[in-house]
PDB file of the backbone (N, CA, C, O) and the ligand in Angstrom, with CONECT records:
HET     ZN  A 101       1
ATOM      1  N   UNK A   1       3.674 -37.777  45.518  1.00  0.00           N
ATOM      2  CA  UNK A   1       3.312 -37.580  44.100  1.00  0.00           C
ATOM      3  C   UNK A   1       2.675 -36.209  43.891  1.00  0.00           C
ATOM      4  O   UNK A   1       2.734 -35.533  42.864  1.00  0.00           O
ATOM      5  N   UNK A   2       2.058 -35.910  45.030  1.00  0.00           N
ATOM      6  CA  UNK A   2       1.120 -34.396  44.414  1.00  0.00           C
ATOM      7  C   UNK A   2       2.304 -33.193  45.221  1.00  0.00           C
ATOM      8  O   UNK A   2       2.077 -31.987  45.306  1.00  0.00           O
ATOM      9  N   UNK A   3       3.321 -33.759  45.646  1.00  0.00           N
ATOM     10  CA  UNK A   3       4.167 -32.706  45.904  1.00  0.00           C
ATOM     11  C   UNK A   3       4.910 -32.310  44.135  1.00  0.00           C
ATOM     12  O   UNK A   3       4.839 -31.176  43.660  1.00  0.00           O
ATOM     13  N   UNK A   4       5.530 -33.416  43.446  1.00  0.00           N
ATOM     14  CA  UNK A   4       5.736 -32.715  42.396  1.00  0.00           C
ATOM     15  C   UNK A   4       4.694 -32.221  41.069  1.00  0.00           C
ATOM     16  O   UNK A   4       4.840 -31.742  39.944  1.00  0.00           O
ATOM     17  N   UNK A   5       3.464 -32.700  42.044  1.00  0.00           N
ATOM     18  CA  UNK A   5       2.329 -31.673  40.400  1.00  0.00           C
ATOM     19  C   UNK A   5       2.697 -30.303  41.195  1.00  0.00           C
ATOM     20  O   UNK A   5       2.996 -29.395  40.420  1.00  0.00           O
ATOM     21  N   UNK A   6       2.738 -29.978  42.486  1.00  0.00           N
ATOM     22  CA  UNK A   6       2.689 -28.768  42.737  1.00  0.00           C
ATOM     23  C   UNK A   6       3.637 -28.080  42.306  1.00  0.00           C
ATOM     24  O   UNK A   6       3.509 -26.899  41.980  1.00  0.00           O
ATOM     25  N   UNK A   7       5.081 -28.952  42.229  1.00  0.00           N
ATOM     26  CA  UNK A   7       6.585 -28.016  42.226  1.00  0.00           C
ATOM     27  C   UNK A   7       6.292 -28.341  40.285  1.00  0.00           C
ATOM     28  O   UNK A   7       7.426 -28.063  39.896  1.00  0.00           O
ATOM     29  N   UNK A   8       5.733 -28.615  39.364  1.00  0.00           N
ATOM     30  CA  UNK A   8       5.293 -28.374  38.349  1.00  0.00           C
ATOM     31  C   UNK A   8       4.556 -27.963  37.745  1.00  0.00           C
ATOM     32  O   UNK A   8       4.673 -27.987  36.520  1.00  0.00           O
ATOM     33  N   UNK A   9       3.371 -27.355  38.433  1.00  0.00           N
ATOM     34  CA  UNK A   9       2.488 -26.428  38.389  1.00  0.00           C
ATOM     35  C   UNK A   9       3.562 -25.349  38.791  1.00  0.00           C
ATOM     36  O   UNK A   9       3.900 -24.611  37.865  1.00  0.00           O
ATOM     37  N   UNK A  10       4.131 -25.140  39.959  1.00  0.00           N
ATOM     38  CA  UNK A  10       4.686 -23.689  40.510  1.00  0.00           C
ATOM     39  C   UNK A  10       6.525 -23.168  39.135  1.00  0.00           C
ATOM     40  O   UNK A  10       7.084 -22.113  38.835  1.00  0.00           O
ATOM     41  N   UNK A  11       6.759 -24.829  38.729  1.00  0.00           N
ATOM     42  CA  UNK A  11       7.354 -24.801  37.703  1.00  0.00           C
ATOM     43  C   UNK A  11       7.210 -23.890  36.271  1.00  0.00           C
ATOM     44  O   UNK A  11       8.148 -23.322  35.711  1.00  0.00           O
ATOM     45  N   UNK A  12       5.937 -23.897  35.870  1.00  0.00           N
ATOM     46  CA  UNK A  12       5.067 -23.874  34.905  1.00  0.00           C
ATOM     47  C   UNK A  12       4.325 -22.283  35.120  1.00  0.00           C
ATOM     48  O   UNK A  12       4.169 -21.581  34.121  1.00  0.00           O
ATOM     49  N   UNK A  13       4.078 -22.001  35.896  1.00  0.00           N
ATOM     50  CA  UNK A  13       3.445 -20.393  36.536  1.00  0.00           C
ATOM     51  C   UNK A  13       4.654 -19.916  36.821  1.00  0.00           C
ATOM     52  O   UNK A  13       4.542 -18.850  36.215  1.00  0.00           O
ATOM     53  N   UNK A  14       5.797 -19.882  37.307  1.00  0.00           N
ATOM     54  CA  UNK A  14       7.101 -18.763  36.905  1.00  0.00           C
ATOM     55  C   UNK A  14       7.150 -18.722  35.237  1.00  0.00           C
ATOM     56  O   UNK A  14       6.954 -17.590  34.796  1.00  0.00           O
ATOM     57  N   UNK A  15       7.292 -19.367  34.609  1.00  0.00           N
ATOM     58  CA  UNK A  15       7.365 -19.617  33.342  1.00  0.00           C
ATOM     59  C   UNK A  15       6.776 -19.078  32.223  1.00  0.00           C
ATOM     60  O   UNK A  15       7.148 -18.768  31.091  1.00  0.00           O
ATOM     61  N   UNK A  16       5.483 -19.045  33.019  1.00  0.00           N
ATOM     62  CA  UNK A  16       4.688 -18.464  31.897  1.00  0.00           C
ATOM     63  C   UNK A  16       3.940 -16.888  32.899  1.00  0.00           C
ATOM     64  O   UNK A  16       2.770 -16.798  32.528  1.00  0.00           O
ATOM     65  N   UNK A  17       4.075 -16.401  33.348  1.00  0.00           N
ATOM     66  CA  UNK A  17       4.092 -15.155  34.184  1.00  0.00           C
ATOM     67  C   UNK A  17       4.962 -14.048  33.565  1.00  0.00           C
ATOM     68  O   UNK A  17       4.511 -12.942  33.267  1.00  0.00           O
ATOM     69  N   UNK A  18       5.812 -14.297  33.451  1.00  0.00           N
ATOM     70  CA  UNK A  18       6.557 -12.807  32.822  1.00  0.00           C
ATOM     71  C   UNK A  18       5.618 -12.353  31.731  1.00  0.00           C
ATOM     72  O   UNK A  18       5.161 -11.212  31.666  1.00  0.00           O
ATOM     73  N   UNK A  19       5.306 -13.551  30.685  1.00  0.00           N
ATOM     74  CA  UNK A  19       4.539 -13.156  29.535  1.00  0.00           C
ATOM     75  C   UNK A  19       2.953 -12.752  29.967  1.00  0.00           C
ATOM     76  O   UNK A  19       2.150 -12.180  29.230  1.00  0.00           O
ATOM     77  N   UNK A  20       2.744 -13.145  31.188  1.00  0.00           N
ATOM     78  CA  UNK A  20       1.113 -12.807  31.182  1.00  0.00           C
ATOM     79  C   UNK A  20       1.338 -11.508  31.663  1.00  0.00           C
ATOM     80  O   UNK A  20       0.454 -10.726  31.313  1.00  0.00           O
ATOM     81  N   UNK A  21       2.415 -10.917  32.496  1.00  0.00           N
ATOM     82  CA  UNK A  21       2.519  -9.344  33.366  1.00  0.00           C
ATOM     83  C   UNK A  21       2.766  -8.441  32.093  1.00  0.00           C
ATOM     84  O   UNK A  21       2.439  -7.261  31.964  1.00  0.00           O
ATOM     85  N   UNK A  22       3.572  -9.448  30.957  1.00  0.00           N
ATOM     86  CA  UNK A  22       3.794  -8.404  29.932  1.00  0.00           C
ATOM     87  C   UNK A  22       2.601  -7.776  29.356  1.00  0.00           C
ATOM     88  O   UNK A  22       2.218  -6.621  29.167  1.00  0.00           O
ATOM     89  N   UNK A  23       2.126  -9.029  29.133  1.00  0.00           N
ATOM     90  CA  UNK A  23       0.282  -8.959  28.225  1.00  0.00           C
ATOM     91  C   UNK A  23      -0.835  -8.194  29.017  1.00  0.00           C
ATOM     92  O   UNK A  23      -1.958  -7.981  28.561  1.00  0.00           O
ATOM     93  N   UNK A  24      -0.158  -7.595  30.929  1.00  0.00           N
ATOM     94  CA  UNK A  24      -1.393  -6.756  31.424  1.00  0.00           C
ATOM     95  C   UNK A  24      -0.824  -5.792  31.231  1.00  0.00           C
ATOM     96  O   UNK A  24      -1.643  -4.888  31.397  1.00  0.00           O
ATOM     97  N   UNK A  25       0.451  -5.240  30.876  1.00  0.00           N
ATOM     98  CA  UNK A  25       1.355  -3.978  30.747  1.00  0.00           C
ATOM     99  C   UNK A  25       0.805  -3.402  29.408  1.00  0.00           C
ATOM    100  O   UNK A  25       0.702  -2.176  29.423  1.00  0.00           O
ATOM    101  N   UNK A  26       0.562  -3.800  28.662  1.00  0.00           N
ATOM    102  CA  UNK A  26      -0.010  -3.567  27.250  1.00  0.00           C
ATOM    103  C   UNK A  26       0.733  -4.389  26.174  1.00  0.00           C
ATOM    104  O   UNK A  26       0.779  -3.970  25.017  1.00  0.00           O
ATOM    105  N   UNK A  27       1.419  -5.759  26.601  1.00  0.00           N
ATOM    106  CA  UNK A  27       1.772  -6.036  25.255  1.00  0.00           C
ATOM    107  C   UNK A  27       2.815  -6.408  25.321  1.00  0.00           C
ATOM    108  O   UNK A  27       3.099  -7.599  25.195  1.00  0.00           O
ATOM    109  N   UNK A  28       4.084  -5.024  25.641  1.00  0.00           N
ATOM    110  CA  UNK A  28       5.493  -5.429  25.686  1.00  0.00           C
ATOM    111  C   UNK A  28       6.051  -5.924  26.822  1.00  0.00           C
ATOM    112  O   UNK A  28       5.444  -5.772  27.882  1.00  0.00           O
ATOM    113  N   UNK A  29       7.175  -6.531  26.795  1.00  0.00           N
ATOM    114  CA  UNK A  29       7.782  -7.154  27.451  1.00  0.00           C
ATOM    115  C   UNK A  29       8.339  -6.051  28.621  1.00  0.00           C
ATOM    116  O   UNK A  29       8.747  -4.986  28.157  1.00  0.00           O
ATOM    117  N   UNK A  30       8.393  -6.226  30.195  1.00  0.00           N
ATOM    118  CA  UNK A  30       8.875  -5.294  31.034  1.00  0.00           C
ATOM    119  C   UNK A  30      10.273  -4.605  30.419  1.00  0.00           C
ATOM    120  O   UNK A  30      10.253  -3.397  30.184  1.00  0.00           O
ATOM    121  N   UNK A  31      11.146  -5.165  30.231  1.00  0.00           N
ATOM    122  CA  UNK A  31      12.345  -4.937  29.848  1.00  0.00           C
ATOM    123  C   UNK A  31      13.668  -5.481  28.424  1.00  0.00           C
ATOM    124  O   UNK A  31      14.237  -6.550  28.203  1.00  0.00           O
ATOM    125  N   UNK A  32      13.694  -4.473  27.916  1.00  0.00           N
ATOM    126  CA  UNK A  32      14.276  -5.328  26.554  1.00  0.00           C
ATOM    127  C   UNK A  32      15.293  -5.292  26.574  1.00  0.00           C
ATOM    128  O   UNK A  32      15.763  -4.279  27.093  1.00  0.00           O
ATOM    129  N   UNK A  33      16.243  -6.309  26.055  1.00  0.00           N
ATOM    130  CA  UNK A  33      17.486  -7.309  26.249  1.00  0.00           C
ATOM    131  C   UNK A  33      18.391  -6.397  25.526  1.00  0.00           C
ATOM    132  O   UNK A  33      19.543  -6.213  25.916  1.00  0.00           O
ATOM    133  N   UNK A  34      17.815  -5.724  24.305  1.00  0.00           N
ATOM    134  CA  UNK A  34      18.495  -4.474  23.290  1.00  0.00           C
ATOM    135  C   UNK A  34      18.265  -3.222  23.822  1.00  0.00           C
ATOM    136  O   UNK A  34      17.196  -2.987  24.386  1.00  0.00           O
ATOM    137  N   UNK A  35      18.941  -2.570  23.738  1.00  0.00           N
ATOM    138  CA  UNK A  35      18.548  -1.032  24.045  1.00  0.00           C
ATOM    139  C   UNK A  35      17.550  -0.660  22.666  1.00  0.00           C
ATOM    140  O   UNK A  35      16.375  -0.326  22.812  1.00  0.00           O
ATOM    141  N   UNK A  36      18.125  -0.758  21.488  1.00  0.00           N
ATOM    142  CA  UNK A  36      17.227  -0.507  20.585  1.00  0.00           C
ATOM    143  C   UNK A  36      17.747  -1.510  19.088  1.00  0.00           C
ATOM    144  O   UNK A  36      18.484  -1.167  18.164  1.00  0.00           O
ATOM    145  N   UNK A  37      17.004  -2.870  19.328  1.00  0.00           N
ATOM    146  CA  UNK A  37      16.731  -3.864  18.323  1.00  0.00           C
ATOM    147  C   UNK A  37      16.715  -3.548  16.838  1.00  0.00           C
ATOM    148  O   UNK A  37      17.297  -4.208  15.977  1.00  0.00           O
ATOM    149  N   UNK A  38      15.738  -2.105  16.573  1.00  0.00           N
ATOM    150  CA  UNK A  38      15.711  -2.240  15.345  1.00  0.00           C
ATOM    151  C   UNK A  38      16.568  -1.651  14.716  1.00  0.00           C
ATOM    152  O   UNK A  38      17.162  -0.797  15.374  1.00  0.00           O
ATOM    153  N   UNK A  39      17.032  -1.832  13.145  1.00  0.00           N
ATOM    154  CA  UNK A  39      18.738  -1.439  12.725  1.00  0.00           C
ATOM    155  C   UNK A  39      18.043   0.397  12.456  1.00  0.00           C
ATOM    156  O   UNK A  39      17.339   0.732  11.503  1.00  0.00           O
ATOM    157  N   UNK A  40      18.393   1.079  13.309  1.00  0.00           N
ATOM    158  CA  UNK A  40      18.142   2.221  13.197  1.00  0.00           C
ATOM    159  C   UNK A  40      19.501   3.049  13.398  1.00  0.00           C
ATOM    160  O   UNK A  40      19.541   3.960  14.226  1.00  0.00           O
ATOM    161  N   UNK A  41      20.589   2.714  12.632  1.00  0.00           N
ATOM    162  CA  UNK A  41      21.901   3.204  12.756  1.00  0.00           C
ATOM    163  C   UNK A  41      21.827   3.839  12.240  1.00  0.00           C
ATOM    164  O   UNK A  41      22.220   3.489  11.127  1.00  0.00           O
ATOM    165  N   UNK A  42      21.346   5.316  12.263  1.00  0.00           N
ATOM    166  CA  UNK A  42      21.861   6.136  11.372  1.00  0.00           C
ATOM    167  C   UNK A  42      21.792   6.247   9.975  1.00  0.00           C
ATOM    168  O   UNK A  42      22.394   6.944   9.158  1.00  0.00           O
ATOM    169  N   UNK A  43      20.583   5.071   9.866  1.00  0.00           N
ATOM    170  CA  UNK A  43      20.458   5.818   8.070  1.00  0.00           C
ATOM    171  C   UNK A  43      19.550   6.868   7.654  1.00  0.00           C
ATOM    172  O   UNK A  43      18.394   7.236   7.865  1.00  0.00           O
ATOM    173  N   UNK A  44      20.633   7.214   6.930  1.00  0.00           N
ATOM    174  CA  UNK A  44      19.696   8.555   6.489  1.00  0.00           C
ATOM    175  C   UNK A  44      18.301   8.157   5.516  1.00  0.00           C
ATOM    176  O   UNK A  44      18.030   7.137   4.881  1.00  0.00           O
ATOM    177  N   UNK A  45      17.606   9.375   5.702  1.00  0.00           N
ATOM    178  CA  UNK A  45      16.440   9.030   4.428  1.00  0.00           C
ATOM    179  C   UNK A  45      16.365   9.663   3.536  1.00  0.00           C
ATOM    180  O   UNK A  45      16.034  10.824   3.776  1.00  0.00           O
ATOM    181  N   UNK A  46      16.552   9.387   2.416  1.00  0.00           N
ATOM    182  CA  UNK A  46      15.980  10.332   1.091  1.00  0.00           C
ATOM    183  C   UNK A  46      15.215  10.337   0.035  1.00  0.00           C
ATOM    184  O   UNK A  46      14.763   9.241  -0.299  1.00  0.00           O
ATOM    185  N   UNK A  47      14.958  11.185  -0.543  1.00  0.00           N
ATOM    186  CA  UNK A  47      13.671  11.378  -1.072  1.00  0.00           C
ATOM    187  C   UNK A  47      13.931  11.130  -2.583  1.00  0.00           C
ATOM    188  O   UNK A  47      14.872  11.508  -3.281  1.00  0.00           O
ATOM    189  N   UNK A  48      12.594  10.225  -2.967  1.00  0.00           N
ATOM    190  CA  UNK A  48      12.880   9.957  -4.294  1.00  0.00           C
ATOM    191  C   UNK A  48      12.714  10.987  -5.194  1.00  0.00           C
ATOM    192  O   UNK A  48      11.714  11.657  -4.938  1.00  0.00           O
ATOM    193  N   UNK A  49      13.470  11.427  -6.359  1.00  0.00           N
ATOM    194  CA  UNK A  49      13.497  12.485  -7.103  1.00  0.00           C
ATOM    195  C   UNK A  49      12.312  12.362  -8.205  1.00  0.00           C
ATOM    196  O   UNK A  49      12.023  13.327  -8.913  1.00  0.00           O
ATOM    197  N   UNK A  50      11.580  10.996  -8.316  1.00  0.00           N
ATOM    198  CA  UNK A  50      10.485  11.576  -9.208  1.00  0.00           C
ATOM    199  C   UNK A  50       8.983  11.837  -8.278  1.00  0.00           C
ATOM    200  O   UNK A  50       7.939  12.289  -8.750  1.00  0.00           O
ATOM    201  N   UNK A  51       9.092  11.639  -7.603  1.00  0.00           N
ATOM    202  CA  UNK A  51       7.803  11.149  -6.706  1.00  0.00           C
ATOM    203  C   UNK A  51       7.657  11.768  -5.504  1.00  0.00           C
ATOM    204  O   UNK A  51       6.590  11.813  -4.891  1.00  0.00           O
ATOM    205  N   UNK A  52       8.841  12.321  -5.085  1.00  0.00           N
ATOM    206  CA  UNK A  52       9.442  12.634  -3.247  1.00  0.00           C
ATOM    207  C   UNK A  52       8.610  11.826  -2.240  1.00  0.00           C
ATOM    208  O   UNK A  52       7.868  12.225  -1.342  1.00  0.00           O
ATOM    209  N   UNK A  53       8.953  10.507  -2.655  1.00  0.00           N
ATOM    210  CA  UNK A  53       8.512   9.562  -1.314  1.00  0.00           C
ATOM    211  C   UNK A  53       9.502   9.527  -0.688  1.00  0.00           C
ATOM    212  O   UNK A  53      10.435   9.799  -1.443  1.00  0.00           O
ATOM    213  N   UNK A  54       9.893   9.307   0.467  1.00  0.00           N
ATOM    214  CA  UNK A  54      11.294   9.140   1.433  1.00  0.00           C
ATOM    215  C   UNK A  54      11.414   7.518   2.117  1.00  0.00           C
ATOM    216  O   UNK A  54      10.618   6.976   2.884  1.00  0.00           O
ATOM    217  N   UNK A  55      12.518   7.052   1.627  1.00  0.00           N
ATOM    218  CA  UNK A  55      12.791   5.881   1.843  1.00  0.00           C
ATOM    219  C   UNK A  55      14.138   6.177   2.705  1.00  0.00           C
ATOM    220  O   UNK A  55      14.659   7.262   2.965  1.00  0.00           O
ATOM    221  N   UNK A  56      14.550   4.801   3.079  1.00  0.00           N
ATOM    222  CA  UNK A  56      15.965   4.381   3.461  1.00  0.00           C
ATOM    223  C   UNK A  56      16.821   4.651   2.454  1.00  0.00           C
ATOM    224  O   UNK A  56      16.347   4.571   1.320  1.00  0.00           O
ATOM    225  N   UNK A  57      18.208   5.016   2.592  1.00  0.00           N
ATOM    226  CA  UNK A  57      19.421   5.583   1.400  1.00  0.00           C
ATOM    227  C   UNK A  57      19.727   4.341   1.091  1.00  0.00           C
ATOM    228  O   UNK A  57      20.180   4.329  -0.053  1.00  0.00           O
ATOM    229  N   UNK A  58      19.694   3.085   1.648  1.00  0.00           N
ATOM    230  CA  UNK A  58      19.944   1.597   1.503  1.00  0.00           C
ATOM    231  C   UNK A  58      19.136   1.277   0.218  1.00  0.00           C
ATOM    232  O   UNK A  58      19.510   0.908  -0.896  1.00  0.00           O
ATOM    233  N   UNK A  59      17.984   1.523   0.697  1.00  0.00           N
ATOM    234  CA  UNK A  59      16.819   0.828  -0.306  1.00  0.00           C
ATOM    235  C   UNK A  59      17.022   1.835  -1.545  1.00  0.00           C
ATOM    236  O   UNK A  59      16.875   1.215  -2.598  1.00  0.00           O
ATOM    237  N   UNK A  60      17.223   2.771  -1.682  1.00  0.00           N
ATOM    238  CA  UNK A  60      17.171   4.071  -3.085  1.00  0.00           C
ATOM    239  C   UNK A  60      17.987   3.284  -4.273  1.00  0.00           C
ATOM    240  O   UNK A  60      18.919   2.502  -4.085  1.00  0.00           O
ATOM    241  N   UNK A  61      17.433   3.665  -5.534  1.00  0.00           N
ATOM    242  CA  UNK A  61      18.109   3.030  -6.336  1.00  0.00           C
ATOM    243  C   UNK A  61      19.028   4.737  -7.091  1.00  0.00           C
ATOM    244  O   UNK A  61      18.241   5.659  -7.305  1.00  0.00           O
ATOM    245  N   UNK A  62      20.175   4.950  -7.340  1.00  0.00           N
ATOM    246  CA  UNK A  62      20.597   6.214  -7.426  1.00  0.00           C
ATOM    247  C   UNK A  62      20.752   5.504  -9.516  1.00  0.00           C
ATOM    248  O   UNK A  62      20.727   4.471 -10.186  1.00  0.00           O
ATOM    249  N   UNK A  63      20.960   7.565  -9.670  1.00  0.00           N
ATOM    250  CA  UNK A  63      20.960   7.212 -11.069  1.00  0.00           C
ATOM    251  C   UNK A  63      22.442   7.944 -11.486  1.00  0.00           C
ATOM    252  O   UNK A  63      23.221   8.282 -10.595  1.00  0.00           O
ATOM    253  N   UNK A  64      22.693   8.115 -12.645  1.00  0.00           N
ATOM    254  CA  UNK A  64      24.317   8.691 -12.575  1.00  0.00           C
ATOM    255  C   UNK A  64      24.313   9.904 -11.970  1.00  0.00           C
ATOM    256  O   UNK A  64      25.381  10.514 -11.923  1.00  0.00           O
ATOM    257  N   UNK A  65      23.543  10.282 -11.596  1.00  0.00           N
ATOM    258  CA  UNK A  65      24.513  11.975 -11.004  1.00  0.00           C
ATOM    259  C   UNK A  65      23.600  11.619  -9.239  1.00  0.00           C
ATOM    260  O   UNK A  65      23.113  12.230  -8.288  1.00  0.00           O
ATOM    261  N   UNK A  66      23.763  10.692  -9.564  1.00  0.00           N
ATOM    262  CA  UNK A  66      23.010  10.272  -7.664  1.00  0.00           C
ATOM    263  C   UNK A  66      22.111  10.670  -6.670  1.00  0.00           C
ATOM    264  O   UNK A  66      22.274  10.854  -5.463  1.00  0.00           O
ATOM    265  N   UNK A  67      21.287  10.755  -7.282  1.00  0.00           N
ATOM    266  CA  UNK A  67      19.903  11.221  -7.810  1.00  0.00           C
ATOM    267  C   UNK A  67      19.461   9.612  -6.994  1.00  0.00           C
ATOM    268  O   UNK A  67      19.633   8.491  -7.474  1.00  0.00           O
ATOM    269  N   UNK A  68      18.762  10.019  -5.429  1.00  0.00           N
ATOM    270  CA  UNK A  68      17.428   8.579  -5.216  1.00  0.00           C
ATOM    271  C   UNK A  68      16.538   9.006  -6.321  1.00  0.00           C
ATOM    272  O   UNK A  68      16.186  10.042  -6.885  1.00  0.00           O
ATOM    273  N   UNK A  69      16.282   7.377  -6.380  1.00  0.00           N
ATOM    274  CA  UNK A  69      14.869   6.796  -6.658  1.00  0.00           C
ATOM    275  C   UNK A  69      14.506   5.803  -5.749  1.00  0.00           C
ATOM    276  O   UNK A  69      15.333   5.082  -5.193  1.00  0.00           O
ATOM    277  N   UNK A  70      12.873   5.714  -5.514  1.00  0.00           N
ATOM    278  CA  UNK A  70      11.836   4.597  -4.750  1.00  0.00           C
ATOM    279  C   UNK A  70      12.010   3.578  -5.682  1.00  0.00           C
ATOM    280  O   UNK A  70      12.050   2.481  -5.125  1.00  0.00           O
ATOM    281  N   UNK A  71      12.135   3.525  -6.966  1.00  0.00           N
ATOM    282  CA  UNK A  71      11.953   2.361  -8.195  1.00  0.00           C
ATOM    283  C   UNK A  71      12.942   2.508  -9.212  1.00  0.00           C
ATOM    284  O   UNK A  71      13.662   3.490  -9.394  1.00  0.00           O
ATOM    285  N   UNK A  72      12.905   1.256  -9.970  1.00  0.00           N
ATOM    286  CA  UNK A  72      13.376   1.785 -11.318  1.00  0.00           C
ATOM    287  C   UNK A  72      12.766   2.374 -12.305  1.00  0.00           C
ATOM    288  O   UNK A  72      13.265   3.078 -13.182  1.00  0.00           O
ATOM    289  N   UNK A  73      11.517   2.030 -12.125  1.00  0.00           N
ATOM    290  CA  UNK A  73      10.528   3.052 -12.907  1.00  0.00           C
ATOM    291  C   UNK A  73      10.558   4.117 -13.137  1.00  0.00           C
ATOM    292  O   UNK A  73      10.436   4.714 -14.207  1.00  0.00           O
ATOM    293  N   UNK A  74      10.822   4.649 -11.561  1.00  0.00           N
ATOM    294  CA  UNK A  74      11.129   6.291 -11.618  1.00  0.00           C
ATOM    295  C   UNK A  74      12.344   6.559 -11.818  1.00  0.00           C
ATOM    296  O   UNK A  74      12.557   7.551 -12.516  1.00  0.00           O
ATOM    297  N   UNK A  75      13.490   5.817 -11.308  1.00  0.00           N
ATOM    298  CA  UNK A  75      14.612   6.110 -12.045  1.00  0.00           C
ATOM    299  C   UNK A  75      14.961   5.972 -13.711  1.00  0.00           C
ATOM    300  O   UNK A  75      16.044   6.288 -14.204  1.00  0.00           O
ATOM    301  N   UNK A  76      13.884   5.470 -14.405  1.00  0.00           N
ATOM    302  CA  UNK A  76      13.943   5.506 -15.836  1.00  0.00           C
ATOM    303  C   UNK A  76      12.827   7.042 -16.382  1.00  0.00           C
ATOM    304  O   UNK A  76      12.719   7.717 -17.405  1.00  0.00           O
ATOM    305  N   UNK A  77      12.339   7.024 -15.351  1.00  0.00           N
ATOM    306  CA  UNK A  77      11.879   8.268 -15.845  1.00  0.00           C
ATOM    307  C   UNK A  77      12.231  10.027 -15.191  1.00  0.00           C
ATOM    308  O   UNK A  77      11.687  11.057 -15.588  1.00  0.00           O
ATOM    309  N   UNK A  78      13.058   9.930 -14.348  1.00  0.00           N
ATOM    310  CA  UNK A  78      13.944  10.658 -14.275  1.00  0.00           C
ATOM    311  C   UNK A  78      13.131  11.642 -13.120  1.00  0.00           C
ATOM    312  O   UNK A  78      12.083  11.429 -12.511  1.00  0.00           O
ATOM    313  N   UNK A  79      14.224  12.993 -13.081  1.00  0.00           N
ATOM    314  CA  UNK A  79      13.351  13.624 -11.885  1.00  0.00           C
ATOM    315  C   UNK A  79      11.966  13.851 -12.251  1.00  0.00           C
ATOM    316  O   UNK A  79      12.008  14.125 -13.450  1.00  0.00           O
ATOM    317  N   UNK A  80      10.511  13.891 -11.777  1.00  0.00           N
ATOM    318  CA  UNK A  80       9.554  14.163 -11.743  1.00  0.00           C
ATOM    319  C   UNK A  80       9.176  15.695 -11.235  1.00  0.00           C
ATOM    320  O   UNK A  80       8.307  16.397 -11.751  1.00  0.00           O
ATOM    321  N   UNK A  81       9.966  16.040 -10.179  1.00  0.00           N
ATOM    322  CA  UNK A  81       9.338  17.308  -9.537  1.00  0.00           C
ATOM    323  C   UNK A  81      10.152  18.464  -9.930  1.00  0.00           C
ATOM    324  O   UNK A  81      11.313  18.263 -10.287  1.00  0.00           O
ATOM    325  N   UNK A  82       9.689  19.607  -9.904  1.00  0.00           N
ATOM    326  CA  UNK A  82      10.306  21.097 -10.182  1.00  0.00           C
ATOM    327  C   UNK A  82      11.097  21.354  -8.913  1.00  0.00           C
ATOM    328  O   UNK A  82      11.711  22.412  -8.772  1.00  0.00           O
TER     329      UNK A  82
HETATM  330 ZN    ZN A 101       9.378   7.506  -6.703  1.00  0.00          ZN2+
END
């Protein structure tokens, strides 16, 4: 009987070990499964025309002559900067 608390204890400590070596490494995991997880394909960034905050070209709301905006706010109020 105390042979399988041991092979479930020794069960249980592989198991939870990767995450404690991660947590003395600082945090991250030794090795990640992605080369690079986050969607960082290549989008460009541009700058909102009333405000020049720089967002994702995804997130921009464009106006007819395609013109980013951060908002519609600022796209109702048009370019802001000289
Ligand atoms: Zn803006």
């Amino acid at each position: 009987m105390l042979k399988y608390l041991l092979l479930a204890v020794v069960i249980i400590w592989l198991f939870y070990s990767p995450a404690l070596r991660g947590k003395l490494q600082g945090g991250k995991p030794p090795k990640a499964p992605a080369p690079n997880p986050t969607p960082t394909k290549a989008e460009s960034m541009v700058q909102c025309a009333n405000c020049g905050v720089h967002l994702p070209e995804g997130e921009a709301l464009k106006d007819g002559h395609g013109q980013p905006y951060c908002s519609a706010a600022h796209r109702q109020a048009g370019p802001g900067r000289a």
